[in-house]
Structures are given as structure tokens and as C-alpha cells.
PDB file with SEQRES, HELIX, SHEET and CRYST1 records, atoms N, CA, C and O in Angstrom:
SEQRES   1 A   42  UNK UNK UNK UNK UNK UNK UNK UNK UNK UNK UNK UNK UNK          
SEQRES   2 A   42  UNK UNK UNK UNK UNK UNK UNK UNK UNK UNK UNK UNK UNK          
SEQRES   3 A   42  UNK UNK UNK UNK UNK UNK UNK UNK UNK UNK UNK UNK UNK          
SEQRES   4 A   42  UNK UNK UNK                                                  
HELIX    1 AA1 UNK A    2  UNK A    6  1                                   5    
HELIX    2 AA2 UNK A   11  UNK A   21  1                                  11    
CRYST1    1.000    1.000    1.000  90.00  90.00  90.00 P 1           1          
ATOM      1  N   UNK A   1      92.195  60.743 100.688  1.00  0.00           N  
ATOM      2  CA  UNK A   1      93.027  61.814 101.217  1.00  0.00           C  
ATOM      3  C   UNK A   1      92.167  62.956 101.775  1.00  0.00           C  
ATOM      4  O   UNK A   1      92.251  63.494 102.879  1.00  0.00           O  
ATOM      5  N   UNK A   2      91.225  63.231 100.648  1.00  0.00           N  
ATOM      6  CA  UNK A   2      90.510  64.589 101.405  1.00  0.00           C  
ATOM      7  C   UNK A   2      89.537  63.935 102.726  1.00  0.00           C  
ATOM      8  O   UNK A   2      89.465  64.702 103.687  1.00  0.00           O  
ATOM      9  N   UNK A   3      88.807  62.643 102.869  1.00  0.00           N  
ATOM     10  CA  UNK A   3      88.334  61.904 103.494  1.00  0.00           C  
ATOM     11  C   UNK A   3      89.214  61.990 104.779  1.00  0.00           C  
ATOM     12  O   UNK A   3      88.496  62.034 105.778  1.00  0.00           O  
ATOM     13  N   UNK A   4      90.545  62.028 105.064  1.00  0.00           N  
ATOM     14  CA  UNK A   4      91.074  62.076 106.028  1.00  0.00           C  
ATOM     15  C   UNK A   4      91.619  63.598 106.305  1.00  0.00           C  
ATOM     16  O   UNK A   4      92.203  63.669 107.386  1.00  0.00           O  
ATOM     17  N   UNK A   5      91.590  64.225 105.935  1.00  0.00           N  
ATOM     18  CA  UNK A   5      92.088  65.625 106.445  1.00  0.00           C  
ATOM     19  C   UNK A   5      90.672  66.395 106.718  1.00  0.00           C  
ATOM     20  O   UNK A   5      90.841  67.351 107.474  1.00  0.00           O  
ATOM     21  N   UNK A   6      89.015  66.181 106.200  1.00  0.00           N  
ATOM     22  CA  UNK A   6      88.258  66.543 106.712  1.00  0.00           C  
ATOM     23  C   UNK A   6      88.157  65.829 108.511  1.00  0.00           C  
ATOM     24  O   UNK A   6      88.138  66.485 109.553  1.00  0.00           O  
ATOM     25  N   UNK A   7      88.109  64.423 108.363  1.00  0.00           N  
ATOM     26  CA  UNK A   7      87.928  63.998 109.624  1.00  0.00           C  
ATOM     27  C   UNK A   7      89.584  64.341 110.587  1.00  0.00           C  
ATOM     28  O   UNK A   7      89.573  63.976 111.762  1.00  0.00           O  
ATOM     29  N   UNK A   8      90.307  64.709 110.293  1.00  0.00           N  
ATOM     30  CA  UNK A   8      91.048  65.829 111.434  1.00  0.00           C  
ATOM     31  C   UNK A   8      90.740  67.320 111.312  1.00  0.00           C  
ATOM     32  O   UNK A   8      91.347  67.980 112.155  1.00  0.00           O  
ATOM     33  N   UNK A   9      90.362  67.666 110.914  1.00  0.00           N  
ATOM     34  CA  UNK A   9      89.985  68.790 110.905  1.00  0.00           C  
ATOM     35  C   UNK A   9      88.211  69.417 111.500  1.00  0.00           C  
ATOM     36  O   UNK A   9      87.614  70.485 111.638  1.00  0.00           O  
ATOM     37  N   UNK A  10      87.977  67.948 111.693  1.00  0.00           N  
ATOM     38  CA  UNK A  10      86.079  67.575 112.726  1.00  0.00           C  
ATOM     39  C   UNK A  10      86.865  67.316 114.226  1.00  0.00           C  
ATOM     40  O   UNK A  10      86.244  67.460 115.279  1.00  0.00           O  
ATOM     41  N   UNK A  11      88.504  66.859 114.189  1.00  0.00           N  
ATOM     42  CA  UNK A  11      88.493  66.192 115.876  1.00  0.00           C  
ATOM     43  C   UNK A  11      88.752  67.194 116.402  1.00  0.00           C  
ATOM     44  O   UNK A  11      88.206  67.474 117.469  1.00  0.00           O  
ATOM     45  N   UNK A  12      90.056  68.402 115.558  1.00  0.00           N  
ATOM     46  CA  UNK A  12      90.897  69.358 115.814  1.00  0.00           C  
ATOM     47  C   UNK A  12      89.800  70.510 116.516  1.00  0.00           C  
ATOM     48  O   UNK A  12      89.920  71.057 117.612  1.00  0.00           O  
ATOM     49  N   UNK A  13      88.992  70.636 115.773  1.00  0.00           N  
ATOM     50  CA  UNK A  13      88.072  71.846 115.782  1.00  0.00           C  
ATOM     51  C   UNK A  13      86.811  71.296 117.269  1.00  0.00           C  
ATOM     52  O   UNK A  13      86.293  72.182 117.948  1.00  0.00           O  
ATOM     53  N   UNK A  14      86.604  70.293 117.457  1.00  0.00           N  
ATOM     54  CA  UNK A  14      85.842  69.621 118.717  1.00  0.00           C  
ATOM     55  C   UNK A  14      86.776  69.885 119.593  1.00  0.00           C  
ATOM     56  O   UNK A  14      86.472  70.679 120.483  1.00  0.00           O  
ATOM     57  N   UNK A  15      88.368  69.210 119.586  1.00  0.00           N  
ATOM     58  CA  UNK A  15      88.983  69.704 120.619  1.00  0.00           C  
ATOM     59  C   UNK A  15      89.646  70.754 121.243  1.00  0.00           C  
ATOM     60  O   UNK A  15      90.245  70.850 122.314  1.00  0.00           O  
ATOM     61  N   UNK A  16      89.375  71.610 120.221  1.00  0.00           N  
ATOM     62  CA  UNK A  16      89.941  73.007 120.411  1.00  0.00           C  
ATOM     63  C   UNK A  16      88.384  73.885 121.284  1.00  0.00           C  
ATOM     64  O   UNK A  16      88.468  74.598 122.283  1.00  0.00           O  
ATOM     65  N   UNK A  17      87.140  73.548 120.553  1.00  0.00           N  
ATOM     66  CA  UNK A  17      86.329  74.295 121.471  1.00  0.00           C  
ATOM     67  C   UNK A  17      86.222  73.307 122.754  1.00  0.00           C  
ATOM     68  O   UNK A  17      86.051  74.117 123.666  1.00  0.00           O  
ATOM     69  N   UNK A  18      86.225  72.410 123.163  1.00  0.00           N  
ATOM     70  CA  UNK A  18      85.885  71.668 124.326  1.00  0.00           C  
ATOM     71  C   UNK A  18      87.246  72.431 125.096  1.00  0.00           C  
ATOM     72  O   UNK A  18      86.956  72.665 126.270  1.00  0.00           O  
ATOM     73  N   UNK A  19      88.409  72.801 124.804  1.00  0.00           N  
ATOM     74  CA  UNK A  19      89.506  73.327 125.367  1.00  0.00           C  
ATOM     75  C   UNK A  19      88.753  74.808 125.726  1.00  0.00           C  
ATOM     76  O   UNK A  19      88.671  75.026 126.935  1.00  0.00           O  
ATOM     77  N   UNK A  20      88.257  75.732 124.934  1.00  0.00           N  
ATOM     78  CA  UNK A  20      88.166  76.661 124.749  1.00  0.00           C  
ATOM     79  C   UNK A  20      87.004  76.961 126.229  1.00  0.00           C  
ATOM     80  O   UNK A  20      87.179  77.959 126.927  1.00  0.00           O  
ATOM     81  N   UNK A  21      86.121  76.182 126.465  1.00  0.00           N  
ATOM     82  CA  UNK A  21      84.723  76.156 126.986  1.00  0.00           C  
ATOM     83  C   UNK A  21      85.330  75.897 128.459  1.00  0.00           C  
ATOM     84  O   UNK A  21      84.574  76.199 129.382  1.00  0.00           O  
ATOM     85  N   UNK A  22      86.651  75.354 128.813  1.00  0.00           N  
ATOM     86  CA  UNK A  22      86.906  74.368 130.170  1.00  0.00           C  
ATOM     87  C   UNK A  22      87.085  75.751 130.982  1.00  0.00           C  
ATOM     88  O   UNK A  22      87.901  76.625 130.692  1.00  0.00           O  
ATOM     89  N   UNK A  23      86.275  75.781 131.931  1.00  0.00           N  
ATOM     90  CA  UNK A  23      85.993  76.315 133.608  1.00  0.00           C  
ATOM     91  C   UNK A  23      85.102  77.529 133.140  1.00  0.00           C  
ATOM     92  O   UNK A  23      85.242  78.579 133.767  1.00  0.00           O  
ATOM     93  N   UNK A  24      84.296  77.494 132.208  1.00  0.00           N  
ATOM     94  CA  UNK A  24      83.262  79.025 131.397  1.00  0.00           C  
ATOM     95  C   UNK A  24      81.686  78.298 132.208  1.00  0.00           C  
ATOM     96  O   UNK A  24      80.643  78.952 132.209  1.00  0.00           O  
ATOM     97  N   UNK A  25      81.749  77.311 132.656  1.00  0.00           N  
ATOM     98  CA  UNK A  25      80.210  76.819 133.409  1.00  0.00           C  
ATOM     99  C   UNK A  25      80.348  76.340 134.515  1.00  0.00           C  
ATOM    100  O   UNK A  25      81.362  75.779 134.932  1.00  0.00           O  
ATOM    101  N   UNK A  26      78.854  76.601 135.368  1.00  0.00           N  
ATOM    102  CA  UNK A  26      78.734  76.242 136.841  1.00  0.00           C  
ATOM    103  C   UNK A  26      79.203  77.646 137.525  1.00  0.00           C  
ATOM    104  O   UNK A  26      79.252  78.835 137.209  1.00  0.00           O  
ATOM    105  N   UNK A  27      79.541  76.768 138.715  1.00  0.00           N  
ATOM    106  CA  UNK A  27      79.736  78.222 139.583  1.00  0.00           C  
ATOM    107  C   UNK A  27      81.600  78.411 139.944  1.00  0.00           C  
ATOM    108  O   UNK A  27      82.351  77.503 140.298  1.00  0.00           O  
ATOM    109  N   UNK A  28      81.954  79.831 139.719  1.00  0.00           N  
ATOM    110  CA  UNK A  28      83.311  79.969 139.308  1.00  0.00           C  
ATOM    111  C   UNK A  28      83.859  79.822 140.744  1.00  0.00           C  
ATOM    112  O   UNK A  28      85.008  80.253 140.646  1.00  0.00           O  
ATOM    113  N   UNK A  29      83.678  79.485 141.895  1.00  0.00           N  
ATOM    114  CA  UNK A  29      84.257  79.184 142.968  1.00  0.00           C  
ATOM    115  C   UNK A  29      84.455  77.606 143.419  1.00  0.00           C  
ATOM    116  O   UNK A  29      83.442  77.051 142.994  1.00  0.00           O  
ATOM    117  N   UNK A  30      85.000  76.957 143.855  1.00  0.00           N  
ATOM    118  CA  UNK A  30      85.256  75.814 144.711  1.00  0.00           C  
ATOM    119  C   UNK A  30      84.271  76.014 145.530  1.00  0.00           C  
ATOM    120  O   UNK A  30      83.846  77.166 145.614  1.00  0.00           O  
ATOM    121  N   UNK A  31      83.476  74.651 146.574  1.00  0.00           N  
ATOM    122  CA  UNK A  31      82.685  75.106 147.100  1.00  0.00           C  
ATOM    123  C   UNK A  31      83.545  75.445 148.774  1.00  0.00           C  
ATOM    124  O   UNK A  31      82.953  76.070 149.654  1.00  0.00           O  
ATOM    125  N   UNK A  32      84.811  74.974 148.943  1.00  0.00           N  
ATOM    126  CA  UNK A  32      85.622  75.801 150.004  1.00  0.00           C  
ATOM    127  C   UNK A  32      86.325  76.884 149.670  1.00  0.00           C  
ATOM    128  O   UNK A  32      87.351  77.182 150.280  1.00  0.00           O  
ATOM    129  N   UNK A  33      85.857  77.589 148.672  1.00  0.00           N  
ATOM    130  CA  UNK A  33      86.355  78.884 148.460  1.00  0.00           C  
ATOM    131  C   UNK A  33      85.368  79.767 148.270  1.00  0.00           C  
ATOM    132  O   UNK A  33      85.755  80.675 147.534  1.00  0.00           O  
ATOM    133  N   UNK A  34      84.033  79.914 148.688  1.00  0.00           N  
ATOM    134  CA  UNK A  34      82.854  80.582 148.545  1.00  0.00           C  
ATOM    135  C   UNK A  34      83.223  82.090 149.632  1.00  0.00           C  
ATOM    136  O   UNK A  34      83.571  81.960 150.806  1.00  0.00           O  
ATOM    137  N   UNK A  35      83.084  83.235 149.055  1.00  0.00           N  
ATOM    138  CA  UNK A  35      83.798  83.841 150.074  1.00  0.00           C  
ATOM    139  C   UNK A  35      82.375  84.294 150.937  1.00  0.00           C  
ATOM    140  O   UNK A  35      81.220  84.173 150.527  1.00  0.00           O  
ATOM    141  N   UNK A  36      82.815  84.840 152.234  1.00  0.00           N  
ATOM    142  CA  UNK A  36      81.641  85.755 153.218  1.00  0.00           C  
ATOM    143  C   UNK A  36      81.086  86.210 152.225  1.00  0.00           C  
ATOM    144  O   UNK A  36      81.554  86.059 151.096  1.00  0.00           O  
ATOM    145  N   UNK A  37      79.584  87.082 152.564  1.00  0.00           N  
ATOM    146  CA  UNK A  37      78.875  87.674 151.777  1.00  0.00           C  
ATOM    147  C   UNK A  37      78.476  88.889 152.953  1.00  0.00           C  
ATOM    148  O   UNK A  37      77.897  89.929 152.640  1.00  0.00           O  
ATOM    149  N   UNK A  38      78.850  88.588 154.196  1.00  0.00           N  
ATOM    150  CA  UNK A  38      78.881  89.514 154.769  1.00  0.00           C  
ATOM    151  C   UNK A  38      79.287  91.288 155.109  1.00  0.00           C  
ATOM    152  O   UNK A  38      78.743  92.261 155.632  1.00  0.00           O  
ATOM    153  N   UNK A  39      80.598  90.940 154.431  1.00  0.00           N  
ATOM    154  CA  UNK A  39      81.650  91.650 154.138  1.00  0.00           C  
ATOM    155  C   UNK A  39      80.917  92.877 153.358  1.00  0.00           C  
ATOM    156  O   UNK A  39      80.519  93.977 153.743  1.00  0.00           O  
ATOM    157  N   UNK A  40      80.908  92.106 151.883  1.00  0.00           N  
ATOM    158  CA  UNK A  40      80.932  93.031 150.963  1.00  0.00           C  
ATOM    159  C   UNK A  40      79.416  93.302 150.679  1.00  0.00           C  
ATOM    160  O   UNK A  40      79.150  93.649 149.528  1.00  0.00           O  
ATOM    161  N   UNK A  41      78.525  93.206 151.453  1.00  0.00           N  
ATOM    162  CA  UNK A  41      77.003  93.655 151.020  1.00  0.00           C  
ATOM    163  C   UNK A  41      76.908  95.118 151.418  1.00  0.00           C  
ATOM    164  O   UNK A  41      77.401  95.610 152.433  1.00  0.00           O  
ATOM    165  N   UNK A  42      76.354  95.617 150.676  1.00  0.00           N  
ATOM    166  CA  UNK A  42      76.238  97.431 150.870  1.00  0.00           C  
ATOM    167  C   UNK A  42      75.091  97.614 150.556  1.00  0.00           C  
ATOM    168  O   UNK A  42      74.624  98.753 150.562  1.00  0.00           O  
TER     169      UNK A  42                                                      
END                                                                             
């Protein structure tokens, strides 16, 4: 019993941070949504 409520409580907790982490890496644009850089350089 405790054998099985540790191993849901190893999937729960993997799939909750792998949820937690989704679109936090790489680069936050599409690469057809890269905007001018023209624009806004000052």
C-alpha cells in the first residue's frame, strides 16, 4: 500500500513540474513572430 501511493506521488510530482516548466525555455517567440528590431532600438 505505502509502495503504491509513494510511486504516485514520484509520477504526480514529475508531472506536475514537467507541466509547470512547459514554454519557460528557448526563445519566447515563434520564429515568424520575431518582431523588427528596428523600431524599438534607442
Amino acid at each position: 500500500m505505502k509502495q503504491k501511493l509513494a510511486m504516485m506521488v514520484l509520477i504526480l510530482s514529475v508531472a506536475a513540474a514537467g507541466l509547470s516548466a512547459c514554454g519557460k525555455r528557448g526563445d519566447p517567440y515563434r520564429p515568424s513572430e520575431i518582431p523588427d528590431k528596428t523600431a524599438s532600438a534607442t
